[in-house]
ZADO-493611 format. One record per atom (N, C-alpha, C): residue in one letter; atom name; x negated, y, z negated. Coordinates in steps of 0.2 Angstrom, whole numbers, always signed. Atoms other than C-alpha are relative to their C-alpha. Last residue first. Example, Ala and Ser with C-alpha at 12.3 -4.5 7.8 and 13.67 -1.06 7.14 Angstrom:
<sites>
aa | at | px | py | pz
S | N | +4 | -6 | +1
S | CA | -68 | -5 | -36
S | C | +4 | +5 | -3
A | N | -4 | -6 | +0
A | CA | -62 | -22 | -39
A | C | -4 | +6 | +0
</sites>
This chain:
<sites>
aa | at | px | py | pz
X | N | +2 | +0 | -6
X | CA | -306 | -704 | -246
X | C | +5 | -2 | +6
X | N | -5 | +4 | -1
X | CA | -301 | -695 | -263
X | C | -1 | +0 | +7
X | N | +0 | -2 | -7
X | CA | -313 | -688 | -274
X | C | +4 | -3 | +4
X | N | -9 | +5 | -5
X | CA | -307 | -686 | -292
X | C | -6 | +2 | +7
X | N | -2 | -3 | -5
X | CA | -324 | -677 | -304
X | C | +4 | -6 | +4
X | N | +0 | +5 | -4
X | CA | -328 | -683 | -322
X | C | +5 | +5 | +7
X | N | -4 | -4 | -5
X | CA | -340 | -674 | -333
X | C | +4 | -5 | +6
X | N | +0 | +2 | -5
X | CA | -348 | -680 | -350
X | C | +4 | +6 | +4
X | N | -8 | -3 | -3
X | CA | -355 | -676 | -365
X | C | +1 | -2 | +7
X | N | +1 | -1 | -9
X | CA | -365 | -686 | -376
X | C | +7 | +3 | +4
X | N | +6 | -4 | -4
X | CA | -365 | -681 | -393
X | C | +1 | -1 | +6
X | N | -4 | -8 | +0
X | CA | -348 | -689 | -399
X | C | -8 | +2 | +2
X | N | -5 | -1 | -7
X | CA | -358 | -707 | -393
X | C | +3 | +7 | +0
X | N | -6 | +4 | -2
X | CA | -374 | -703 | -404
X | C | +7 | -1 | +6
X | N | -8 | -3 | -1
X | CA | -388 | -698 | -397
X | C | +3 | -4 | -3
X | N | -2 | -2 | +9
X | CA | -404 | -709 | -403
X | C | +5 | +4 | +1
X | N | +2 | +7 | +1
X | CA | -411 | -707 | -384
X | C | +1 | +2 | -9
X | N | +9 | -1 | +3
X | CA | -405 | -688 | -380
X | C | -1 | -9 | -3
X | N | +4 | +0 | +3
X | CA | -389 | -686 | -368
X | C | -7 | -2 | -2
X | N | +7 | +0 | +1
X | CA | -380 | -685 | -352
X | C | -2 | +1 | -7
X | N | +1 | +0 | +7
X | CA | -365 | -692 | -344
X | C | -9 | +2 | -1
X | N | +4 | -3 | +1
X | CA | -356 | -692 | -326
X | C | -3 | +2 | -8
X | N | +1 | -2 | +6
X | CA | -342 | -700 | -320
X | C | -8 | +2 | -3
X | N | +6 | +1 | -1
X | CA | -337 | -701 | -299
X | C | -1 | +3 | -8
X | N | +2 | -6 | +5
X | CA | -319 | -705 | -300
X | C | -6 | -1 | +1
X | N | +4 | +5 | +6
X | CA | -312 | -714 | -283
X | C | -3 | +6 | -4
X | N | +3 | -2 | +2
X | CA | -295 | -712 | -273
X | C | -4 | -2 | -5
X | N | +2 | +5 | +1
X | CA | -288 | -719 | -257
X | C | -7 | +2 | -9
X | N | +8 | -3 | +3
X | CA | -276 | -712 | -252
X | C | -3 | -2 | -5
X | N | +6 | +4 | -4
X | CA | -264 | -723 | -239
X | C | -5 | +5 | -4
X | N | -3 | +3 | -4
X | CA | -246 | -710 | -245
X | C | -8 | -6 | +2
X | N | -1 | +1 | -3
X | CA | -254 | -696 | -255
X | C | +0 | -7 | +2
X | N | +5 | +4 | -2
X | CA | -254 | -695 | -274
X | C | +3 | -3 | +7
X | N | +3 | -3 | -3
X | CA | -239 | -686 | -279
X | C | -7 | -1 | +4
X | N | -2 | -4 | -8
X | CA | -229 | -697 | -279
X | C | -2 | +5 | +2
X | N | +3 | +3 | -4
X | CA | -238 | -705 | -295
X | C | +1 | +1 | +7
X | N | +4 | -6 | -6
X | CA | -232 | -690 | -304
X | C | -7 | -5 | +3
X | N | -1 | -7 | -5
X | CA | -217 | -697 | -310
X | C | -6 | +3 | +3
X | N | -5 | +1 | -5
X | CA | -223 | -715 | -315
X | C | -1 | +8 | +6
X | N | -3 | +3 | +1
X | CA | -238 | -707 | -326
X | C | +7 | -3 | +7
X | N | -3 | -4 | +3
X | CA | -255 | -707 | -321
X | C | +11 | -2 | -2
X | N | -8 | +2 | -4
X | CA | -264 | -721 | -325
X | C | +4 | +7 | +2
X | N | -5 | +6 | +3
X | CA | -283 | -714 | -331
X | C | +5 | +1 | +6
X | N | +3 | +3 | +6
X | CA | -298 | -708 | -322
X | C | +4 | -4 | -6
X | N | +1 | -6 | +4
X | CA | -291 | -709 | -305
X | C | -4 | -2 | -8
X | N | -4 | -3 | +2
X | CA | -294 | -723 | -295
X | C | -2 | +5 | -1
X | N | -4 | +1 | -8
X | CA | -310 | -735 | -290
X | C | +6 | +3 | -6
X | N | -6 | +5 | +1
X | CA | -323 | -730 | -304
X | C | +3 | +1 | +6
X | N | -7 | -1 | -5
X | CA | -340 | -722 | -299
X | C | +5 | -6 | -2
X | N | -6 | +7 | +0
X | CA | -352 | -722 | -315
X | C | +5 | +4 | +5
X | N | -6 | -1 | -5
X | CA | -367 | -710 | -317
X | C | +3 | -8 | +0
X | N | -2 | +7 | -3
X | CA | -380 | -707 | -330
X | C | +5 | -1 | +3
X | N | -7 | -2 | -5
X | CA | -391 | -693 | -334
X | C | +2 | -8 | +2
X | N | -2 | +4 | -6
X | CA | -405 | -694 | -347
X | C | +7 | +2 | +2
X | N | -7 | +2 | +2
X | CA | -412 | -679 | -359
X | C | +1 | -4 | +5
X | N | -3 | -1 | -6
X | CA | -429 | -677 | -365
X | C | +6 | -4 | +1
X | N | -3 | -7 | -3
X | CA | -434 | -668 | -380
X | C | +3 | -2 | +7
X | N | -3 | -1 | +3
X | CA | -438 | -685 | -389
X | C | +5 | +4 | +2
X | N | +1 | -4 | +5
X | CA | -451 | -691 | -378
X | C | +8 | +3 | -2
X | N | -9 | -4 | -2
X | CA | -447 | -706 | -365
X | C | -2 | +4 | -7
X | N | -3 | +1 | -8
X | CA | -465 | -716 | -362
X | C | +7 | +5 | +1
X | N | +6 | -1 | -1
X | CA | -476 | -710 | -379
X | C | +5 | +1 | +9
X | N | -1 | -6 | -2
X | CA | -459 | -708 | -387
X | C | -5 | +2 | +5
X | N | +5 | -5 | +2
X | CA | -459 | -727 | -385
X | C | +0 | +9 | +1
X | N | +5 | -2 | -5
X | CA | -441 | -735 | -378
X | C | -6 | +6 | -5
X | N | +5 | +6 | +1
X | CA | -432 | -744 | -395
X | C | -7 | +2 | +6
X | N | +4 | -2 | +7
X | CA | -422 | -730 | -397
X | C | -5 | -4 | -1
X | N | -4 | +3 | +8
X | CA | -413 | -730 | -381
X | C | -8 | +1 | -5
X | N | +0 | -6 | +5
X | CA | -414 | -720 | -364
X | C | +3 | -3 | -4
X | N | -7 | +2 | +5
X | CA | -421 | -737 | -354
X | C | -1 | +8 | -3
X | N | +1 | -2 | +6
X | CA | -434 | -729 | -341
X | C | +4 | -3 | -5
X | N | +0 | +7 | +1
X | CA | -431 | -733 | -323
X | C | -1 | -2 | -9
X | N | -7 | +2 | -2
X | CA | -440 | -721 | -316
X | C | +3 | -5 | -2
X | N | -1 | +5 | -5
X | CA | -456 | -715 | -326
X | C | +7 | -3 | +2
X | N | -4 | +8 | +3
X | CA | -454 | -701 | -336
X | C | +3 | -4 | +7
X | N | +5 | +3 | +2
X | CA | -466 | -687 | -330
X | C | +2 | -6 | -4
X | N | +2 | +5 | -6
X | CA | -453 | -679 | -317
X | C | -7 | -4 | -4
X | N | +6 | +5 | +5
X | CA | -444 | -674 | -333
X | C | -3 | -3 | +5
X | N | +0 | +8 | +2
X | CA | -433 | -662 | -323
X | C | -6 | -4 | -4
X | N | +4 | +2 | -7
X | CA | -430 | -646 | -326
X | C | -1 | -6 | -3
X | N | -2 | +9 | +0
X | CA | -414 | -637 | -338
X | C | -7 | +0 | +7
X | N | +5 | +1 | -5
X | CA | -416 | -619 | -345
X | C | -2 | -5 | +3
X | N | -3 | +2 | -3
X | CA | -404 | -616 | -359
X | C | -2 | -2 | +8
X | N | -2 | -6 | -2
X | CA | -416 | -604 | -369
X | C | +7 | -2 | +7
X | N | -4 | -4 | +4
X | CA | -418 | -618 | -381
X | C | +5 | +5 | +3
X | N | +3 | -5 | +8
X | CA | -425 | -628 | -368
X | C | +4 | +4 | -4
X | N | -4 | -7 | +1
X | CA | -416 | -643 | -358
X | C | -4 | +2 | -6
X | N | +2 | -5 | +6
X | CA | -429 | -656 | -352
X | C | +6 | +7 | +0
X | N | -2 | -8 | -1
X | CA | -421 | -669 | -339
X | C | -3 | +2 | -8
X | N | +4 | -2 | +5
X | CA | -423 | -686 | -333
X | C | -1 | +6 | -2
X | N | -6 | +0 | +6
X | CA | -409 | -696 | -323
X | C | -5 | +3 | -4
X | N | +3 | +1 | +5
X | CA | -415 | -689 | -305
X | C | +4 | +0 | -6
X | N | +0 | +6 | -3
X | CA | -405 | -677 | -291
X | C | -5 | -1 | -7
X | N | -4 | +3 | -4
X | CA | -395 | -661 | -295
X | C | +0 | -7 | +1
X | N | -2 | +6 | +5
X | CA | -408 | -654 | -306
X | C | +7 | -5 | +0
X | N | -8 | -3 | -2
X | CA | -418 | -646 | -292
X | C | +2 | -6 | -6
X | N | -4 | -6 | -1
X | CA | -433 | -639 | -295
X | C | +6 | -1 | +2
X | N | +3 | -6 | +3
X | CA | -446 | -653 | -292
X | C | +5 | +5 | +1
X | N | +5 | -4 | -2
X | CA | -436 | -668 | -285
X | C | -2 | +6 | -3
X | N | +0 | -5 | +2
X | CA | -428 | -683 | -291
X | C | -6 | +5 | +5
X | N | +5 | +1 | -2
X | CA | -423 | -700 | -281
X | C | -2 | +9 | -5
X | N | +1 | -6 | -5
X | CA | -405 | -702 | -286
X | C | -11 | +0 | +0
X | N | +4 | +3 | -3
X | CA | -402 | -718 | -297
X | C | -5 | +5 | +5
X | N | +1 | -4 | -7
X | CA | -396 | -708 | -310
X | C | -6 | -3 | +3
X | N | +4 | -7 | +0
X | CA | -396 | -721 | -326
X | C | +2 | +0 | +7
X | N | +9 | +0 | -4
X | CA | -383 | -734 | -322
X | C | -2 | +11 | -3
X | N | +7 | -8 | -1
X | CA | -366 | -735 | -332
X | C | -4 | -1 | -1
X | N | +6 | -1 | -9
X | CA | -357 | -751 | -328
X | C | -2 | +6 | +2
X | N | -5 | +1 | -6
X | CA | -363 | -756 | -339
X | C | +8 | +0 | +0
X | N | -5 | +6 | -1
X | CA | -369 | -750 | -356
X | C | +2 | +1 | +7
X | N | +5 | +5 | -4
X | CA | -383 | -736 | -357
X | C | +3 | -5 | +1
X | N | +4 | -2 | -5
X | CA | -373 | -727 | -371
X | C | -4 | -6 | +4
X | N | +6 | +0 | +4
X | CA | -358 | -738 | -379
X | C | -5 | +4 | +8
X | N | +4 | +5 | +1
X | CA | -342 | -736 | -368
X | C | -7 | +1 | -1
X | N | +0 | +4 | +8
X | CA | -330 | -724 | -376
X | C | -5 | -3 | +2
X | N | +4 | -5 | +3
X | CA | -333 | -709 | -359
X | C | +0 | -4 | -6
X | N | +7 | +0 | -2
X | CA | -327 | -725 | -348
X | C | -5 | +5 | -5
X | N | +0 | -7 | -3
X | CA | -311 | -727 | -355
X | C | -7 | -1 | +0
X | N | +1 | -6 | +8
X | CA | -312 | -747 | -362
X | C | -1 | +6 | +5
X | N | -8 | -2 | +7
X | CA | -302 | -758 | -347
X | C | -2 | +5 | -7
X | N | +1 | +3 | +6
X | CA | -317 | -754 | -335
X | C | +7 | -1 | -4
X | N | -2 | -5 | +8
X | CA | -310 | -745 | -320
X | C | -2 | -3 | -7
X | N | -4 | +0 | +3
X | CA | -316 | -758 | -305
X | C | +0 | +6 | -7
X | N | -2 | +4 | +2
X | CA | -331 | -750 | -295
X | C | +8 | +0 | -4
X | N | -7 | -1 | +5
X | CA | -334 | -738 | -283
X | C | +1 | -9 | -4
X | N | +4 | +0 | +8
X | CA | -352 | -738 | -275
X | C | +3 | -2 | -5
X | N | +2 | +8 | -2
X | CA | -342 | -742 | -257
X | C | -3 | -2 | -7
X | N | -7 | +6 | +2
X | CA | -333 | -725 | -264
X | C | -3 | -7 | +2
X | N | -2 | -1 | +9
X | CA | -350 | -716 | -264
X | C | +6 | -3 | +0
X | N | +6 | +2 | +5
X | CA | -356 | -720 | -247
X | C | +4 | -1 | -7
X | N | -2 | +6 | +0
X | CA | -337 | -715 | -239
X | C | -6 | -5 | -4
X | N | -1 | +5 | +6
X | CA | -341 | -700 | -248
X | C | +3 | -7 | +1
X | N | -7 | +5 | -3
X | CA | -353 | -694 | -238
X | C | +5 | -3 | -6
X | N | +0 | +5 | -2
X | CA | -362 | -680 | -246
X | C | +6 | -5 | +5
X | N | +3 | -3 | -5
X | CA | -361 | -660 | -248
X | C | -2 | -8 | +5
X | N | -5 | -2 | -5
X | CA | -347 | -662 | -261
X | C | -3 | -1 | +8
X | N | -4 | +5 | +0
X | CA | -358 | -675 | -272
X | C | +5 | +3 | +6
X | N | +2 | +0 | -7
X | CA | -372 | -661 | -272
X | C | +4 | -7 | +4
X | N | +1 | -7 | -5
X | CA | -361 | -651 | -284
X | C | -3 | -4 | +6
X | N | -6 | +1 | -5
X | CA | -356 | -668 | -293
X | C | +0 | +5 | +6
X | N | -1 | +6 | -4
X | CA | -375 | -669 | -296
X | C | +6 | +0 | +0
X | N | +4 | +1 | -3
X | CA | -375 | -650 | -304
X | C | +0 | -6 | +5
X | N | -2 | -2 | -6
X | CA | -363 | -652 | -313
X | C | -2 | +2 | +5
X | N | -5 | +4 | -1
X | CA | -369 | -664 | -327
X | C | +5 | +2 | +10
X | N | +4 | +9 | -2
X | CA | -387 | -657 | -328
X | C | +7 | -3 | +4
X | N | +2 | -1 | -6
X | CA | -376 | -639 | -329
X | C | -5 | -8 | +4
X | N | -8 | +0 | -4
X | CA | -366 | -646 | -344
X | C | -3 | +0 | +10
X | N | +1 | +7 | +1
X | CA | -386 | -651 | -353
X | C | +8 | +0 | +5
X | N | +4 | +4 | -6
X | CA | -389 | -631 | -349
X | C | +1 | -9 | +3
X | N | -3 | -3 | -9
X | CA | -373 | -625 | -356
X | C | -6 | -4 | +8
X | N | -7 | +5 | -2
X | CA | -374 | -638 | -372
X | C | +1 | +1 | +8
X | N | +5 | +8 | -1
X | CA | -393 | -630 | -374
X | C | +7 | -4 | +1
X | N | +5 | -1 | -5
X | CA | -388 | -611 | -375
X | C | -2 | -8 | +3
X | N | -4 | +0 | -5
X | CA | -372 | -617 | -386
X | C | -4 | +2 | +6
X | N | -3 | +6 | -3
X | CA | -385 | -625 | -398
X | C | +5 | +1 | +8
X | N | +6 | +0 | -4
X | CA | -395 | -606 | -397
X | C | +3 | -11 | +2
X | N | +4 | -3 | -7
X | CA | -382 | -599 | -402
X | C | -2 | -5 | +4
X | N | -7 | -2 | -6
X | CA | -371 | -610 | -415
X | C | -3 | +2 | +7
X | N | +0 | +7 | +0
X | CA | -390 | -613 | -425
X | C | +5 | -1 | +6
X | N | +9 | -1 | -2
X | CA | -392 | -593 | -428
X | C | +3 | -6 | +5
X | N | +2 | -4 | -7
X | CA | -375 | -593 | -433
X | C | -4 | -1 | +7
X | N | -4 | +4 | -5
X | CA | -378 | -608 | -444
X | C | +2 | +4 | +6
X | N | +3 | +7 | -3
X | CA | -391 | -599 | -450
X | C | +5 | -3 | +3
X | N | +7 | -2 | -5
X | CA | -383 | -581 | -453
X | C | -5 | -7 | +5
X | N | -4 | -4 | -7
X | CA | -370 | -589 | -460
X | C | -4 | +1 | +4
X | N | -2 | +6 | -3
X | CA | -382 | -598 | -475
X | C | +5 | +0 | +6
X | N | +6 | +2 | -5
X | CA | -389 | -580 | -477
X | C | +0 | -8 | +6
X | N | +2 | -5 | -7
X | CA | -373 | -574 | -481
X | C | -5 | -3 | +4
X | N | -3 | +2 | -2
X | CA | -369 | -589 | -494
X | C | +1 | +8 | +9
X | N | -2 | +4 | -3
X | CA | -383 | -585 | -502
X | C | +4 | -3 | +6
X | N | +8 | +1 | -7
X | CA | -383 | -567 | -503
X | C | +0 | -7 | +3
X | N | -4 | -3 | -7
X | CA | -364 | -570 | -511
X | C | -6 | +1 | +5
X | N | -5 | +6 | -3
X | CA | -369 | -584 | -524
X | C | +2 | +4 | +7
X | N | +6 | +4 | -2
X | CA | -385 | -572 | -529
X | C | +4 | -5 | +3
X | N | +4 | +0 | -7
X | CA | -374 | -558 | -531
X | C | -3 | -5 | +3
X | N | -5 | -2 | -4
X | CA | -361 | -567 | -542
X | C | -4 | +2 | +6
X | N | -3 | +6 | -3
X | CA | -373 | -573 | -553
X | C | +1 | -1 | +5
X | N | +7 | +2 | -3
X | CA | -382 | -555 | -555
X | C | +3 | -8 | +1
X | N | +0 | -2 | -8
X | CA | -365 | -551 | -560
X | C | -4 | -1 | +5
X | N | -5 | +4 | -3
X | CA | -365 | -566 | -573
X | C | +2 | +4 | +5
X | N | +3 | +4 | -5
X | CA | -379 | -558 | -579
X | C | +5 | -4 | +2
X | N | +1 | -4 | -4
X | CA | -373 | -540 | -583
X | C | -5 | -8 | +5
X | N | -3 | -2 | -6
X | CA | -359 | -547 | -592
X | C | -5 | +2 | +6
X | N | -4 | +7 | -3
X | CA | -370 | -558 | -604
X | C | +5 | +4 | +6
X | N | +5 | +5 | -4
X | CA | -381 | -542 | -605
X | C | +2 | -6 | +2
X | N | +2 | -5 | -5
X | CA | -367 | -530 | -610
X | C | -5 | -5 | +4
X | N | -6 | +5 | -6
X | CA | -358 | -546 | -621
X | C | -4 | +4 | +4
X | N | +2 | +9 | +0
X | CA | -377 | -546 | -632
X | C | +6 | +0 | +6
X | N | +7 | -1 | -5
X | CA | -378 | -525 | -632
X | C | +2 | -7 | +2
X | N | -2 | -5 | -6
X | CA | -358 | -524 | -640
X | C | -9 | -2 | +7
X | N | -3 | +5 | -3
X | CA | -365 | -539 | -653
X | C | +3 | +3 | +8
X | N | +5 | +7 | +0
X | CA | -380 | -528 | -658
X | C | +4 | -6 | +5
X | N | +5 | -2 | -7
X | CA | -371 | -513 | -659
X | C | -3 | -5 | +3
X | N | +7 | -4 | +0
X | CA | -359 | -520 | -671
X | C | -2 | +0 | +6
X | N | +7 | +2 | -3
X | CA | -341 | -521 | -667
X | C | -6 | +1 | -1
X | N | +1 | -2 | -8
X | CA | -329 | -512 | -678
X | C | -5 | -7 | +3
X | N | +7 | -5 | -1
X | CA | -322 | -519 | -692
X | C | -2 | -1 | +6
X | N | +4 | +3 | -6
X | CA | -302 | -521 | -692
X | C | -8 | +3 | -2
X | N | +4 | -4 | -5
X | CA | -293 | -513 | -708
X | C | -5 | -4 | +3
</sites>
């Protein structure tokens, strides 16, 4: 004949089960709260991707309103590396040489984006600035962001055989490239924008 369980041993699993429930909750609050943050985090980054896109498109916006004989004279050869691979600040990507003005984020390479996605220029960073890691925060602070432009002669890549007949007969086409991040960005952080104009 079997003997039963003492009381004693019955209380000891009751309270080893009842902490391994309290485990359990404490691994799923966790892992809630940890969502919640990155959530959080997802927001308020995608606030701040949209305003750092509008820097971008912005200056091709006032690209439509210019000459574009000026801007293809600016065209250079295509680099052989894709031009969004080439190290930040590296030629023959220039900071915005554009002359900036209060309230428009169009012209100027120096830009604060807020949290709330809300982009103005950094008219207190002197023109001409390096945006690298070695310029003082004193003179280029952390929160701000540079803009930098490149006209290549062409399209942005080759395209292929068959759909080179599509590209009219004497046209004469140049990319106008676009890039903006934070001093200390890495390269995947910075984003770019590239607009076809064709003269």
């Amino acid at each position: 004949m079997r003997a039963l369980p003492s009381s004693a041993s019955r209380r000891g699993s009751g309270l080893l089960e009842v902490l391994i429930s309290m485990s359990v909750l404490a691994l799923a609050a966790v892992g809630a709260v940890m969502g919640m943050v990155a959530a959080t985090r997802d927001v308020k980054d995608g606030q701040v991707l949209q305003g750092r896109r509008m820097l971008l498109e912005a200056r091709t916006q006032r690209l439509w309103l210019a000459s574009k004989l000026e801007l293809a004279n600016q065209a250079v050869a295509r680099p052989s590396t894709y031009p969004p691979e080439l190290a930040l600040g590296a030629t023959p990507w220039q900071l915005d040489p554009s002359t900036p003005q209060a309230g428009d984020v169009g012209t100027g390479a120096y830009f604060r984006v807020l949290p709330t996605g809300q982009v103005a220029p950094a008219l207190d960073v002197p023109n001409g600035t390096p945006c690298s890691v070695s310029t003082p925060d004193a003179v280029l602070p952390r929160d701000v962001y540079c803009r930098e432009i490149l006209v290549t002669k062409g399209l942005p890549k080759d395209l292929p055989p068959a759909a080179q007949a599509m590209v009219p007969a004497g046209a004469l086409p140049f990319t106008f490239w676009t890039r903006a991040y934070r001093k200390g960005d890495s390269l995947e952080r910075a984003i770019v924008h590239s607009e076809v104009f064709v003269q």
